[in-house]
N, C-alpha and C positions, 0 to 999 in steps of 0.2 A: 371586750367592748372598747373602743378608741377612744371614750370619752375618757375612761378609769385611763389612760395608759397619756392624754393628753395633760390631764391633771395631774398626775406623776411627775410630768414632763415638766411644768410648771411649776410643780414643788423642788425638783432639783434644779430649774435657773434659780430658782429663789435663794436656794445653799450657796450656789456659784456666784452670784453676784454679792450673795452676800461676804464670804471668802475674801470675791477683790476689792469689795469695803474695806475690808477688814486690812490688806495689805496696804492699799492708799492711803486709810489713815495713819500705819506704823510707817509708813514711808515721809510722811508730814510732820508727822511729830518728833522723826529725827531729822529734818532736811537741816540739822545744823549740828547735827552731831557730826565729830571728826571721822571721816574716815567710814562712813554708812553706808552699805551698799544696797541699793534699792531693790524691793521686791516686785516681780513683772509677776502678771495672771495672762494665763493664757488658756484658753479654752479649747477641750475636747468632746466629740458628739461620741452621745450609746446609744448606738444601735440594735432594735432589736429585730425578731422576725417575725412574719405572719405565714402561717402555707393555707391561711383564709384567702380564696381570692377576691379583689376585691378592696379589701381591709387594709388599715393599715395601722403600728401600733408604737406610737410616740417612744423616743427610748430616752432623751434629755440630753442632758447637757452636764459636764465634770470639769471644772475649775482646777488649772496644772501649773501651782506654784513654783517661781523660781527666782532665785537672787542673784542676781545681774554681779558679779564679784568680778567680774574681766570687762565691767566698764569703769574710765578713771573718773576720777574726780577733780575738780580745780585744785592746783595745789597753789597756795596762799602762803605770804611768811606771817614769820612769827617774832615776837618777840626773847623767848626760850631758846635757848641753845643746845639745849636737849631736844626740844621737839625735832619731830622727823617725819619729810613726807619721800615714798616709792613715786620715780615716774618710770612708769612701766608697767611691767609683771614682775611678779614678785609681795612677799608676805615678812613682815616682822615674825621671829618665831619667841613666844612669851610663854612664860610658865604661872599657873595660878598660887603658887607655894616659891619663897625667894630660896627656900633651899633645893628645890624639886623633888623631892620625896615623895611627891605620888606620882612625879612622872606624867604629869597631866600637863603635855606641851600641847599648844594650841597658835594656830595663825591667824594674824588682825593687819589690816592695815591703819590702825589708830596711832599714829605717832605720837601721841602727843603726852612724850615721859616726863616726869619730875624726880625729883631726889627726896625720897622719904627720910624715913627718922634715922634710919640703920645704912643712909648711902645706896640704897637701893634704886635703879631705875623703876620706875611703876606707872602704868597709864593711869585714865580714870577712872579705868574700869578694874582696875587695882590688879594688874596681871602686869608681871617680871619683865623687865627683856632681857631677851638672852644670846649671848656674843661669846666669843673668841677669846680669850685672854693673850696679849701677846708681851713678847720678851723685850729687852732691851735694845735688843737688833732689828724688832720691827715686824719678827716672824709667831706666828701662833704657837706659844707655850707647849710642851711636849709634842709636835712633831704636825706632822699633815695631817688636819682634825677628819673625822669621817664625814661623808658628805648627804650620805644615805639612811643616817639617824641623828639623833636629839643627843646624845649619849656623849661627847665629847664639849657641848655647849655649857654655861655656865652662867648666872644672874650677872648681868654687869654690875657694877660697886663701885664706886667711886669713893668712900670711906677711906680705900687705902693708899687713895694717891694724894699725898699730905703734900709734898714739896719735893725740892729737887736740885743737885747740886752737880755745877758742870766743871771737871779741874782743866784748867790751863793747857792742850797738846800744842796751839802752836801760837808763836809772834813774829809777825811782820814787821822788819824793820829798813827803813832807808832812810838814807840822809847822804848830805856833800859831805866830804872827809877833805881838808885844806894839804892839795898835792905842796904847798911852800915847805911842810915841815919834815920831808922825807930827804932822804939822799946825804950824802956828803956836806952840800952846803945847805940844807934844811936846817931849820930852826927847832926840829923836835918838838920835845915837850907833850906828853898825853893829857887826855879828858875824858871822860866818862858822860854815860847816862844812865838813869835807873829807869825799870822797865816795872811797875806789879804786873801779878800773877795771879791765878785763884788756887788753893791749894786743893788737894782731897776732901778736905772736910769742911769746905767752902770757906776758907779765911783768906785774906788776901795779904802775901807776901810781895816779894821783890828782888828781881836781878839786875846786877850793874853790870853794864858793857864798858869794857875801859880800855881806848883803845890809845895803842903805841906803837908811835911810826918808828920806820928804820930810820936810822940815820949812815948806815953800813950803803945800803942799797936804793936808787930812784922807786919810790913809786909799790913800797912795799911797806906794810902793814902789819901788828901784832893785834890779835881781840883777845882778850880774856874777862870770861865770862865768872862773876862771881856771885855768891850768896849773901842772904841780909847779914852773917858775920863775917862778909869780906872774904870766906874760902873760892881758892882760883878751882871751880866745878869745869872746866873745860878752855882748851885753847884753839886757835885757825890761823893760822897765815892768811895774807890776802894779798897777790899781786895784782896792781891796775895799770891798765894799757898804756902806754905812752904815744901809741898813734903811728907808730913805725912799720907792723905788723898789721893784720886782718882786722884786726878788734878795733871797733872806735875809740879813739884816744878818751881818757878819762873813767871808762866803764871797767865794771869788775872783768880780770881776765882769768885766773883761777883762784881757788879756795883750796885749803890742804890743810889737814891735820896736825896742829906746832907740837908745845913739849908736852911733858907732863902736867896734869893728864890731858891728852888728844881729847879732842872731840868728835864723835861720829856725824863724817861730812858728807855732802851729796855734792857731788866738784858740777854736774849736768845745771841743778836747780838750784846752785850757789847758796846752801842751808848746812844746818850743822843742828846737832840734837844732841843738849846735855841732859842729865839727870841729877835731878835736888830733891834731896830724901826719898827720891825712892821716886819721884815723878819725870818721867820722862818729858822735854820738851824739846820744838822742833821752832828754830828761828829763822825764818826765811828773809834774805838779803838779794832776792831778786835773781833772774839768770845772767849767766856772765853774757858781755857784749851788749846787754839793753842798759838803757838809762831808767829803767823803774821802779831800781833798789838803789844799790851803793854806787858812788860814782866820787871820783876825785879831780877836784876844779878849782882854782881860784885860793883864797888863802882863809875861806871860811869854812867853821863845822857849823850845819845848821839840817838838826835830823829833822825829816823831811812827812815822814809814815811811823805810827807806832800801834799797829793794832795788835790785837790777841783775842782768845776765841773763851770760853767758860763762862760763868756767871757762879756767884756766889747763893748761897742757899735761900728760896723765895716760896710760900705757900703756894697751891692750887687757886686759879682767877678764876677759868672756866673751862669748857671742853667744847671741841668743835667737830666735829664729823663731815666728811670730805663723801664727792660724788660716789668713789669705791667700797664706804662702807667703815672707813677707817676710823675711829675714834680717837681724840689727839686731848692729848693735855697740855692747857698751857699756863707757863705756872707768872709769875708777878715781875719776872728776871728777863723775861721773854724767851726762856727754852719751850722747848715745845715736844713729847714724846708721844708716839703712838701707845697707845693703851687695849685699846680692846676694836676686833672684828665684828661688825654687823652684818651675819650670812645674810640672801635674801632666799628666802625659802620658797620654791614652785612646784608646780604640778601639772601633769597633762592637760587636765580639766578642772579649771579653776569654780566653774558656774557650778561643778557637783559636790564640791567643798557642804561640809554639813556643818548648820547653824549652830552659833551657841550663846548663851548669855554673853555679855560684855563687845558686843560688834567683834567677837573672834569665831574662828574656823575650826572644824577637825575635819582629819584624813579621812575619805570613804571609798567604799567601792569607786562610784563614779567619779573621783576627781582623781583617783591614781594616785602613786607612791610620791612622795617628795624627794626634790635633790638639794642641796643646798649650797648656793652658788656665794661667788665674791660677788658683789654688786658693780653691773654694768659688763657683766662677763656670761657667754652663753645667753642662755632666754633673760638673764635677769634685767630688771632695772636699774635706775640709778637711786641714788641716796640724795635726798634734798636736807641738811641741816638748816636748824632755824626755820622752818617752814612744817604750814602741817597740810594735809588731804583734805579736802571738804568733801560731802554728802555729796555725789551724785543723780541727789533726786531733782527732779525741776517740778519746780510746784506750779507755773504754766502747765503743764504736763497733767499733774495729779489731779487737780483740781477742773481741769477737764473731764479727766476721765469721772470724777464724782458725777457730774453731770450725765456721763451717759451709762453709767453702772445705776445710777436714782430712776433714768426714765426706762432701761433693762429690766430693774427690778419691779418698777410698777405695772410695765407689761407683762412679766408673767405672772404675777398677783393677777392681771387682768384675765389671763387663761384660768384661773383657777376660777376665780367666779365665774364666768363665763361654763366653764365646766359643770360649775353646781348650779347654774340656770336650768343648763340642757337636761339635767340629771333630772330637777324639779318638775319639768314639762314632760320627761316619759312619768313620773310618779303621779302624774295627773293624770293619766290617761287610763288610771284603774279605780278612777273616784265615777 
C-alpha cells in the first residue's frame, strides 16, 4: 500500500535532515576552531519498484556525508612563531605519541604548535609534529628521507637546540697605506692594527697586522700577521701600482707569499689565509687594480673597513619557518641554522581522507596513498609561519541552511501525519 511506503518515506527525510542537523551544528560550533574543515550533506533518493500497475511505492530519501578537506581556509597571522598555516594542498603529518611508538601518524591542517614541557612541538589537540631533522649543511640527516612512508620522520624538539657558536673564517680588511714611506727616499718606519676574532669555542681573541714598508724598493710592502703573543703566524708581500703600467696608480698590483712562514695566498682575490691554533682564517684585501681594499696614496695610514664574520656563543631566541617548509633557528648573536624539514603530506583524494578526533586525518581507501613533498614543490603548498588556517565554515551559510533543514524536517513530519490521517479514514470504514 503507498500509504505504508509514503510514511516510510517520511521517516527517512526525518533521519536525513536530521543528519544535516547534526553536521551544521558541528560545523558551528567549530567555525573558530584552527584549521576545521566543514562538513557538506548531500542527499541521495531510494528507489524502489512496483510491477502493480498503477501503484506507486515511496523509497525516501539517504543523507551522504562529507568533509569538504580541499576547501581552504582564511589564513590569518599570528602572534606564535611556531604556529603554521598550508596555502594550498597539503597536510601537517603529526603523531599522537612524541616518541611514535604506536605509529599512529595522522594528517591535520591545525597549525597551531607550541613547545611543551619536554621541547616538543604539539597542537591543541595534543598531536606531535613531525619533520625532517637536518645537518649542519642544511641537508636532512641521514641521507634522502623516504617520501612514501612516515618511517624516516621524527617529533620536532626543539629542547636540543640550546645555542650556537660561529669561529672567525674570514676578515675584510682595507685601509690607505702612506705611499711617502717606501722607497729609497721614504721615511719607513711600520704600524700596526689589531683585528678580534671569534675562536672555536666562542671567546674572542686577536690578530695584529703590522705592516713594513720597503725602504729597498718604490711602492712595496711587508704584512706580518701576528698572534695575541706577538708569534709572526704568516707573511705576504704586497706591491702597489705606480701608474706607469695597466693598473691604476695606487691600487693593489700583486700579492705573493714573503718568508717564513708564507702565507697561503689567492694573488686573483688579493687574500691570504693563516692558521692560529689550529683555526684557519681568510683575510681579504680587496682585488688587485680596484680601490675597494688596500690602496697606497698620500702620506696617511687610515684603515678604512674591518669586518669579519662568527659570533660568539648566544642561547636559542626563537624559530622561524620559511615558505619551503624549512625550520630555522635563530639564536641571540644573530646566527641563524636550518634545523628541521616540514614535509607537506598529500593525497590523490583529499575529501576521502577519514575523520578523526583532534581536526586530523587518516589514509583510506578513497583518498589514496600519500607522498610527501618539500613544501611549494609538486602538488604541495606553501608553508605560512606565524600564521594559522581558520575554519572554513561560513556561518551566513550554516545558518541558512538551519532554516531550510527546520522547514525540510517539519514537512516530512507533515507526511507522516498526513499518512496516519489516510490510515485512520480507511479504519473507519469498518466501523
Amino acid at each position: 500500500m503507498s500509504i505504508f511506503s509514503a510514511m516510510n518515506s517520511g521517516v527517512s527525510g526525518l533521519a536525513a535532515q536530521s543528519a544535516k542537523f547534526g553536521a551544521i551544528s558541528d560545523n558551528i560550533s567549530n567555525s573558530s576552531t584552527v584549521g576545521y574543515k566543514r562538513t557538506g550533506v548531500q542527499f541521495s533518493t531510494l528507489v524502489t519498484t512496483s510491477s502493480t500497475p498503477g501503484s506507486y511505492s515511496a523509497g525516501g530519501v539517504m543523507a551522504d556525508l562529507r568533509t569538504e578537506v580541499s576547501r581552504q581556509g582564511i589564513v590569518t597571522s599570528s602572534l606564535s612563531s611556531t604556529d603554521m598555516a598550508i596555502s594550498g594542498r597539503g597536510f601537517f603529518v603529526v603523531n599522537t605519541k612524541a616518541n611514535g611508538e604506536d605509529s599512529n601518524f595522522q594528517l591535520t591542517r591545525s597549525g597551531s604548535f607550541r613547545v611543551d614541557e619536554n621541547g616538543n612541538l604539539r597542537n591543541t589537540a595534543g598531536h606531535y609534529l613531525q619533520g625532517w631533522r637536518l645537518n649542519e649543511q642544511g641537508e636532512v640527516a641521514g641521507g634522502e628521507p623516504s617520501r612514501t612512508s612516515f618511517g624516516t620522520l621524527e617529533t620536532v624538539n626543539l629542547s636540543s637546540i640550546t645555542g650556537l657558536v660561529k669561529p672567525t673564517s674570514e676578515i675584510d680588511f682595507a685601509a690607505n697605506l702612506p705611499a711617502n714611506r717606501t722607497g729609497p727616499t721614504g721615511t719607513g718606519g711600520s704600524f700596526s692594527t689589531s683585528v678580534d676574532y671569534f675562536t672555536r669555542l666562542g671567546f674572542t681573541s686577536r690578530v695584529t697586522l703590522e705592516w713594513e714598508p720597503s725602504t729597498a724598493s718604490a711602492n712595496q710592502w711587508t704584512l706580518r700577521m701576528r698572534d695575541v703573543n706577538g708569534a709572526n703566524i704568516g707573511e705576504v708581500n704586497l706591491q702597489f701600482a705606480d701608474g706607469s703600467g695597466s693598473v691604476p696608480a695606487g691600487t693593489l698590483e700583486t700579492i705573493s707569499a714573503g718568508a717564513v712562514p708564507p702565507a697561503a695566498v689567492d694573488a686573483a682575490d688579493g687574500s691570504m689565509t693563516i692558521t692560529v691554533d689550529g683555526q684557519p682564517i681568510t683575510v681579504n684585501f680587496g682585488r688587485t687594480g680596484e680601490t675597494g681594499g688596500l690602496t697606497q696614496w698620500g702620506d696617511q695610514y687610515v684603515p678604512t673597513k674591518i669586518n669579519k664574520d662568527g659570533a660568539g656563543y648566544a642561547p636559542l631566541e626563537r624559530v622561524e619557518v620559511g615558505d619551503d617548509g624549512v625550520m630555522t633557528a635563530v639564536y641571540r648573536n644573530g646566527l641563524r641554522q636550518a634545523v628541521y624539514r616540514i614535509p607537506m603530506a598529500d593525497v590523490t583524494n583529499p575529501d576521502g581522507l577519514r575523520r578523526m578526533d583532534g581536526n586530523a586525518f587518516q589514509i583510506s581507501r578513497e583518498s589514496g596513498d600519500i607522498y610527501l613533498w618539500d613544501a611549494g614543490t609538486g602538488t604541495a603548498g606553501t608553508v605560512n609561519g606565524g600564521a594559522l588556517e581558520a575554519s572554513n565554515v561560513d556561518i551566513a551559510e550554516e545558518l541558512t541552511s538551519i532554516i531550510e533543514t527546520q522547514r525540510a524536517y517539519s514537512s516530512n513530519a507533515k507526511i507522516i501525519q498526513t499518512a496516519d490521517e489516510m490510515l485512520d479514514e480507511v479504519t473507519r470504514l469498518m466501523r
